[in-house]
N, C-alpha and C positions, 0 to 999 in steps of 0.2 A: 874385645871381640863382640862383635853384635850382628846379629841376623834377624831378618824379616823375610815373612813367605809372599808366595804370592801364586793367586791359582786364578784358570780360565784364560788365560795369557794365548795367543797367537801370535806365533814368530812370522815374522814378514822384515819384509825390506822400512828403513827407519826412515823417518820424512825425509823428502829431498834437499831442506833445510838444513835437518841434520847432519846428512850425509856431507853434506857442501862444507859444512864448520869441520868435520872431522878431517875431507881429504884437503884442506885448506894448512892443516897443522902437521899435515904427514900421515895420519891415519886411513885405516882403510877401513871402509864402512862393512860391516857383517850381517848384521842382525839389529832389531830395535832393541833390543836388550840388550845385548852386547855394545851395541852404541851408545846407551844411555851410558852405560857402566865409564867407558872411555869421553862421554865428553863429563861427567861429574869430575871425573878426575884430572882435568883441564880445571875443570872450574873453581871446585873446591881443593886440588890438589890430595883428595881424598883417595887414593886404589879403591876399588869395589869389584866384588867378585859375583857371578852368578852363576847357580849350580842348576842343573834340571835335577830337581827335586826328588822326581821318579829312579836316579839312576841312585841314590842316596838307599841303601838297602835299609840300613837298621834305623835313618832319619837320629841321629845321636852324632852331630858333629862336635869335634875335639881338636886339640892343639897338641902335640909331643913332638918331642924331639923324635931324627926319624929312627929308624934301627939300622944297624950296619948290613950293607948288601940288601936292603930295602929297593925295591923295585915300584918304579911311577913311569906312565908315560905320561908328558904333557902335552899340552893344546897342538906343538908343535909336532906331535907323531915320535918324537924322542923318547928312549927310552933310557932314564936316570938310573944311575944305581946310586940310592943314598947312602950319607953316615949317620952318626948318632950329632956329627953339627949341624945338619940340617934341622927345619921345622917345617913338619907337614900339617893340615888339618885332616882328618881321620871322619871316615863316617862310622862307625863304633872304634872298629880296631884298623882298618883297612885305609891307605893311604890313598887320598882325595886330589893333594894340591898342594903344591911346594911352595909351603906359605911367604907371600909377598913377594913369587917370584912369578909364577905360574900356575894355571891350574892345569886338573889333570883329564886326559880324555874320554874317559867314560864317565864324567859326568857334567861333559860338558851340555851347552845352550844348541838344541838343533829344532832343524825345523817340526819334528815330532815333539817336545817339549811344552806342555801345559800347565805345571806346575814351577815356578823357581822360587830358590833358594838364596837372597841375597846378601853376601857377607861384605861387611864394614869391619875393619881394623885397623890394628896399629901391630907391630913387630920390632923386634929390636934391630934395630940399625944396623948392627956390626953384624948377625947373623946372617941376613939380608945379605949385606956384601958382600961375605965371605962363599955362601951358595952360589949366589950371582958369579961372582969370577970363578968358581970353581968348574963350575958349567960351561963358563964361557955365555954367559944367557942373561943378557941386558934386558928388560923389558919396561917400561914404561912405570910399572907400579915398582919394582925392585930399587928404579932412580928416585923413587920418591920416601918407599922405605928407607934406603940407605943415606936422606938427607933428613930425614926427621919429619914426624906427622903431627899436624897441629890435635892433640889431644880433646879440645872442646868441641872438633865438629863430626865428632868419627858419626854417632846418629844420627846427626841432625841428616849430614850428605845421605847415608842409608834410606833412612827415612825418606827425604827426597826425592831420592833416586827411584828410589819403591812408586813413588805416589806418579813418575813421570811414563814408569813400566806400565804399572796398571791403568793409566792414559792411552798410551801409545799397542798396548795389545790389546786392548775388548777388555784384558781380567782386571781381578781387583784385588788390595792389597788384605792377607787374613788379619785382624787385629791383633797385636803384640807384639814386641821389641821380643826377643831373647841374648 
């Protein structure tokens, strides 16, 4: 799991370039960040997630399995009720994002959003699919978790993805990996 910040960012609409490779593949364009996120994961077959950093109360992200009747809404407006087989990421104790499935909506990328939070990972496979169908909640990154994530690029795509954000909104990436 690795994360890289990023602050002074302006969310706007993503080049029109962009946008065109995205709705070209099925995707639907959102935001420059948000798009970056979705075409890395094209390119690299990488997931990448981006949090507004601001919504992150205690800024201490974590990984746990979830707790039983644990409660997430995702990106979708859905409201999950988890078990202890799920994996969420946690901003101290509090569940963020139904890891390698979904993220969650309060802390999502909106157009108020100046600081983000950009996670790269890897998740187990069979946990990934087992949420996934349990939900009924296919998503782009869930297909990729549940096929296997090539191990050697998880930073690099981060990294990258970082350096295409801080391009594409005015901000700039803060220095360090975590």
């Amino acid at each position: 799991y690795t994360a890289v910040s990023l602050k002074g960012c302006k969310i706007q609409e993503s080049p029109k370039w962009l946008q065109d490779k995205l709705t070209t593949i099925g995707l639907r364009p959102i935001n420059n960040i948000v798009d970056i996120t979705n075409y890395f994961l094209m390119l690299y077959g990488q997931p990448l997630h981006a949090f507004d950093y601001d919504t992150l109360e205690h800024k201490a992200l974590g990984v746990r399995p979830a707790r039983e009747g644990e409660l997430l809404v995702t990106l979708d407006g859905s409201e999950r009720h988890l078990s202890e087989s799920d994996i969420v990421i946690t901003d101290q104790d509090r569940a963020v994002a139904l890891a390698g499935v979904m993220g969650g909506l309060d802390t999502e990328v909106t157009d108020k959003t100046r600081r983000v939070l950009l996670e790269s990972a890897v998740f187990n496979p069979i946990a990934i699919r087992q949420t996934s169908k349990k939900f009924n909640l296919r998503s782009e990154s869930s297909m990729r978790f549940e096929k296997g994530i090539n191990h050697a690029t998880i930073s690099e795509a981060g990294q990258e993805a970082a350096n295409w954000m801080a391009y594409y909104s005015g901000g700039q990436v803060v220095p360090g990996l975590v």
